[in-house]
C-alpha positions in Angstrom: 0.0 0.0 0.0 1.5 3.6 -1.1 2.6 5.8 1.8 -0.4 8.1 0.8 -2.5 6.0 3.7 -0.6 6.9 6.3 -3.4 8.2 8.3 -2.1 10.2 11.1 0.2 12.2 8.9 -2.7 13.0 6.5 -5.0 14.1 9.1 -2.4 16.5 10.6 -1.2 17.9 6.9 -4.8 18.4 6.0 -4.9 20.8 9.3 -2.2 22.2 8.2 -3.5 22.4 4.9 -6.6 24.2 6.1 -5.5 26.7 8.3 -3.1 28.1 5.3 -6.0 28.2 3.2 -8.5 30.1 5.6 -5.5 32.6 6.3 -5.0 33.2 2.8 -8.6 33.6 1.7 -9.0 35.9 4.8 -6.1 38.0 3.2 -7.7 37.8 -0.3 -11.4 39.1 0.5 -9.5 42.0 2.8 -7.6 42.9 -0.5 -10.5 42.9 -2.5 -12.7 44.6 -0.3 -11.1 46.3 2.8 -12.8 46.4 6.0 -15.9 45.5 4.2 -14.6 42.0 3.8 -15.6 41.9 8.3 -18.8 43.8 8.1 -20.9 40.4 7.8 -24.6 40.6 7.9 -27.2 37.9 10.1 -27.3 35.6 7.2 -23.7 35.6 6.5 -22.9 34.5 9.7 -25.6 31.3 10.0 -24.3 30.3 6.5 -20.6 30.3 8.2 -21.6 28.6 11.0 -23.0 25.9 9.3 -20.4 25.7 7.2 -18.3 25.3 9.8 -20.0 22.6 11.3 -19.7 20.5 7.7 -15.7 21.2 8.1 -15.8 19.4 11.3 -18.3 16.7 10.7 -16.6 15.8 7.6 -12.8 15.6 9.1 -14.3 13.2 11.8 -15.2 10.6 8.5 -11.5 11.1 7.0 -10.6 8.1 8.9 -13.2 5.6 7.9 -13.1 7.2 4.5 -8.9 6.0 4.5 -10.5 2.8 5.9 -12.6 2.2 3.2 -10.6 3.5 0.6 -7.7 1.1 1.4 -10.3 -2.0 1.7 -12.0 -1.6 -1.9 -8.0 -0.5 -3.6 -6.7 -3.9 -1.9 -9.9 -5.8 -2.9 -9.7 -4.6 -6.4 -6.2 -5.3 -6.2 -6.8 -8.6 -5.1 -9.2 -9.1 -8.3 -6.7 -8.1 -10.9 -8.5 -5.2 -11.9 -6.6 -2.9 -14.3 -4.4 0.0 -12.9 -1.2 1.8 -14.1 2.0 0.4 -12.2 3.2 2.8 -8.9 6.7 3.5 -10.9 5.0 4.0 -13.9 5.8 8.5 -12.9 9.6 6.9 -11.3 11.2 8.9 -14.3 8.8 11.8 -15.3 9.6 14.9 -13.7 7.5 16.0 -10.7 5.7 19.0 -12.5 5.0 17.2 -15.6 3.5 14.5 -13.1 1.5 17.2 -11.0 0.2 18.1 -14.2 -1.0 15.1 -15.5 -2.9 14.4 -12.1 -4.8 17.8 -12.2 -5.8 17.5 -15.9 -6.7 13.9 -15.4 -8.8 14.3 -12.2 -10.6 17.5 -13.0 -11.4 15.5 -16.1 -13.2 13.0 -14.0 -14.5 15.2 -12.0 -16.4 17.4 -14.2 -18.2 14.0 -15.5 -18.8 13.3 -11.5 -20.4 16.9 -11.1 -22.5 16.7 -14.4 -24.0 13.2 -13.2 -24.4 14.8 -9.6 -26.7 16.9 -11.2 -29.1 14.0 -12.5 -32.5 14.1 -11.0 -31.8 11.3 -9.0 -28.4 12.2 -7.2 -29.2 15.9 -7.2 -30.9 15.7 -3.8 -27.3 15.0 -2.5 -25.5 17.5 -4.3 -28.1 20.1 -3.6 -27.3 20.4 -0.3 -24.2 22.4 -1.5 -26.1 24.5 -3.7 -28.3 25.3 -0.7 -26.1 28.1 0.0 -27.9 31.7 -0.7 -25.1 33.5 1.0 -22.0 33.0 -1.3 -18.3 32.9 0.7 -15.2 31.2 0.9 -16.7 28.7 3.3 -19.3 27.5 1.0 -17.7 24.9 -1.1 -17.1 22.9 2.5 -21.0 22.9 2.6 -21.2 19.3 1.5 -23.4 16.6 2.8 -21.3 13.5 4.4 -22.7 11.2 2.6 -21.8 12.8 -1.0 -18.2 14.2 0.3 -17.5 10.3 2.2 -18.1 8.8 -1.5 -16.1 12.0 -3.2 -13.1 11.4 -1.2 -13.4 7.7 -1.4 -13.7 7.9 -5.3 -10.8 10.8 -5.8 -8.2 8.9 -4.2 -9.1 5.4 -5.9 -8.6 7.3 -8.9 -5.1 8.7 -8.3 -3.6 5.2 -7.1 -5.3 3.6 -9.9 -3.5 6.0 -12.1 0.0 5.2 -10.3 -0.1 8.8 -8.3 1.6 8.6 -5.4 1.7 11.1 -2.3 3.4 14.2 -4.1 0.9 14.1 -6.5 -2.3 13.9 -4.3 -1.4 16.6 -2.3 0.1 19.1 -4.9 -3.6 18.4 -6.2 -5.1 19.1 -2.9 -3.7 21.9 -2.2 -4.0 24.0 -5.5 -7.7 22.1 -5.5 -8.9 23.1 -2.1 -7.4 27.1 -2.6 -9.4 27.4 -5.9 -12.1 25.8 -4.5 -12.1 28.6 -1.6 -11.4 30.9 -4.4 -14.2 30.8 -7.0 -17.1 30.5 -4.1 -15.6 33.9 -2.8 -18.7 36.6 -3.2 -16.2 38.0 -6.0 -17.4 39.0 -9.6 -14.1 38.3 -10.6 -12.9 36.8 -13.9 -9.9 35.9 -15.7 -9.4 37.7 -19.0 -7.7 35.7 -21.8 -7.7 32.9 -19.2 -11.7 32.6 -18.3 -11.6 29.9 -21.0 -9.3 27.6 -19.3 -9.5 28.4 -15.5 -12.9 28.4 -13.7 -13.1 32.2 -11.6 -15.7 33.0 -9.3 -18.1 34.8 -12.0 -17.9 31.4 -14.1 -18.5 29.3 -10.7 -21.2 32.1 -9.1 -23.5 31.4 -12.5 -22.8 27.2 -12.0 -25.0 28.1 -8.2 -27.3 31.0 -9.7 -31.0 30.3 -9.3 -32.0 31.3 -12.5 -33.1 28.4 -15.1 -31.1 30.0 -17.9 -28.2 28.6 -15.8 -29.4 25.6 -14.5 -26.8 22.4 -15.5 -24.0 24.7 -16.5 -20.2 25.1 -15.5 -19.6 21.7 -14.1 -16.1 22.1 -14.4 -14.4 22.7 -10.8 -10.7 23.9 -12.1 -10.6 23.8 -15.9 -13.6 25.6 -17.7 -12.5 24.4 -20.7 -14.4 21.3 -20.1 -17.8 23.2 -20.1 -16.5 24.6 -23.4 -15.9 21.4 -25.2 -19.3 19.8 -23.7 -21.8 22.4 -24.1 -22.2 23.6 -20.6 -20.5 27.1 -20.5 -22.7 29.8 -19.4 -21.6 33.4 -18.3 -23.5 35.9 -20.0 -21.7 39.0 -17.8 -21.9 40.0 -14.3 -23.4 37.5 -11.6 -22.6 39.4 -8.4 -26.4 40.3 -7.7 -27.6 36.8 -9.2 -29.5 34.9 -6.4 -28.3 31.6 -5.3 -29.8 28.8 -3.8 -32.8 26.4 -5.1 -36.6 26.4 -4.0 -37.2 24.4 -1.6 -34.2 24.7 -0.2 -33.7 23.3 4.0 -31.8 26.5 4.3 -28.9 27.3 7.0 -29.8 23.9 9.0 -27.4 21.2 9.6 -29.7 18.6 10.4 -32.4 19.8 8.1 -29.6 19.8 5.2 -28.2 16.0 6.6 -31.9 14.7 5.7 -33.0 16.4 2.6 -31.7 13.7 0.3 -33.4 11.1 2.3 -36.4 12.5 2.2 -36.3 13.7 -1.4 -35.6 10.6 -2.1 -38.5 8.9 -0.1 -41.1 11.6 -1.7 -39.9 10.3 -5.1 -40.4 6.3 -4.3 -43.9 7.6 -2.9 -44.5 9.2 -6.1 -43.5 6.5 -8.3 -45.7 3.7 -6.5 -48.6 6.1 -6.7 -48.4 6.8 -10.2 -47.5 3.0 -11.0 -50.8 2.3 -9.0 -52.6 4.9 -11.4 -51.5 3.0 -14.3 -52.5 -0.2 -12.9 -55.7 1.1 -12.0 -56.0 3.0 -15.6 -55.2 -0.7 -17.1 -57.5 -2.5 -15.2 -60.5 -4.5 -16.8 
C-alpha cells in the first residue's frame, strides 16, 4: 500500500493544509474589499456557522473514509483489476506529473459533477447549492454522505492512475485554494484565461437560481471542459444573481443532513402512486 494511507500524517497535513488556506482567503477578501470584507450581515454569519459545522463533521469521516478507501484498492487489487504500475511516474519529472494528475482528475470530475446533477443524485449534491449566502466557506458545505463517496472515489482514482503522495497533495492543495477561491462573493474573472480556469463569475452562475443557468459550468478547475461539452454559461456579471434552489432546507445542519433522504422517499412515494394509477388506468 502507497505511503499516501498513512493516516495520522494526512489528518495533521490536511490541518495544516486548512489553516493556510483560511488565512490566505482571509487575506484575499480583505484585499479585494477592505474592512468590508468583516462587516458580515445575520445571514452571512448562519451560512458560516454551518459551514463550519460540515468542516468538522466531515474531518471526523476522514478516517473511515482511508479505511474504506484502502479496503476496496486492496480488494480490487486482489481481483486483478486494471491499474497503471506505482513507478510507472519513477522517471517523469514532478511538475509534468503534478500536471497530468490535475488535468486527469478535473477530467473526471467534471463528469462526476455533471451526473451529480441528475435528478436522481441531485438531492445529494443540492445540499451544496443550498447556500444563498456566497463565501469562501461555501464549497465545505457538502453533505457527508456525498463528500464520504467524493473522497473515497478521488483517491481510488489517483492510485489507480499510479499517483503517489506528491501528486495527491500538490492536487489538494491547489484544488482546495481554488475551490475557496471561486465560491468567494467575488465578480471576478480571468481575461484571456476565463476559457481555461474556472473564476468566481464562471462558478457564481454554476450556483445561480436562474433556469437559464441551471446544469451549466460543471467544471471545478478547468472551464474548458464546459467549453468542449456544451455547458459554458456566463452571460456578464453575476454578483447580484441569487443563489440557492426552492425548496431549499436552508442554513440547517440537520435539516440539510436529511434532505436527500427524504427527497428521495417523496420520489419512491410518487413512483408507487403513479405506477398504482397505471395499474388502476389498465384494469379491466
Amino acid at each position: 500500500m502507497p505511503e499516501f494511507f498513512d493516516s495520522a500524517q494526512l489528518i495533521k497535513d490536511l490541518l495544516v493544509l486548512w489553516a493556510f488556506h483560511f488565512s490566505a482567503a482571509t487575506l484575499l477578501m480583505f484585499v479585494a474589499k477592505g474592512s468590508k470584507a468583516f462587516q458580515w450581515d445575520p445571514g452571512l454569519v448562519r451560512s458560516v456557522r454551518v459551514n463550519w459545522t460540515f468542516v468538522a463533521t466531515n474531518m471526523l469521516l476522514t478516517p473511515f473514509s482511508i479505511a474504506t478507501t484502502i479496503f476496496i484498492y486492496q480488494t480490487a487489487s486482489a481481483l486483478g483489476l486494471p491499474r497503471l504500475p506505482e513507478n510507472m511516474w519513477a522517471s517523469v519529472p514532478v511538475p509534468i506529473r503534478v500536471l497530468f494528475a490535475f488535468v486527469a482528475v478535473d477530467f473526471f470530475e467534471y463528469w462526476e459533477h455533471r451526473i451529480k446533477h441528475h435528478k436522481v443524485l441531485w438531492p445529494l449534491h443540492g445540499v451544496h447549492h443550498s447556500e444563498t449566502e456566497m463565501n469562501y466557506m461555501s464549497w465545505q458545505r457538502v453533505h457527508l454522505l456525498d463528500g464520504f463517496l467524493h473522497h473515497v472515489m478521488f483517491v481510488l482514482l489517483g492510485l489507480f492512475l499510479g499517483f503517489g503522495y506528491v501528486e495527491i497533495a500538490f492536487f489538494v492543495m491547489i484544488r482546495t485554494l481554488h475551490q475557496q477561491y471561486v465560491h468567494m462573493n467575488l465578480d471576478w474573472v480571468h481575461g484571456p484565461l476565463e476559457k481555461w480556469i474556472a473564476s468566481p463569475r464562471f462558478h457564481r452562475w454554476h450556483h445561480a437560481d436562474v433556469e437559464e443557468a441551471h446544469d451549466k459550468n460543471f467544471a471545478l478547475m478547468f472551464s474548458i471542459w464546459d467549453h468542449l461539452f456544451g455547458t459554458y454559461y456566463c452571460p456578464g456579471p453575476c454578483e447580484d444573481v441569487p443563489t440557492g434552489f426552492d425548496g431549499s432546507p436552508g442554513d440547517n445542519f440537520l435539516k440539510l443532513q436529511w434532505f436527500p433522504f427524504k427527497t428521495w422517499a417523496g420520489m419512491l412515494t410518487d413512483r408507487r402512486r403513479s405506477q398504482q394509477v397505471e395499474m388502476s388506468a389498465d384494469a379491466p
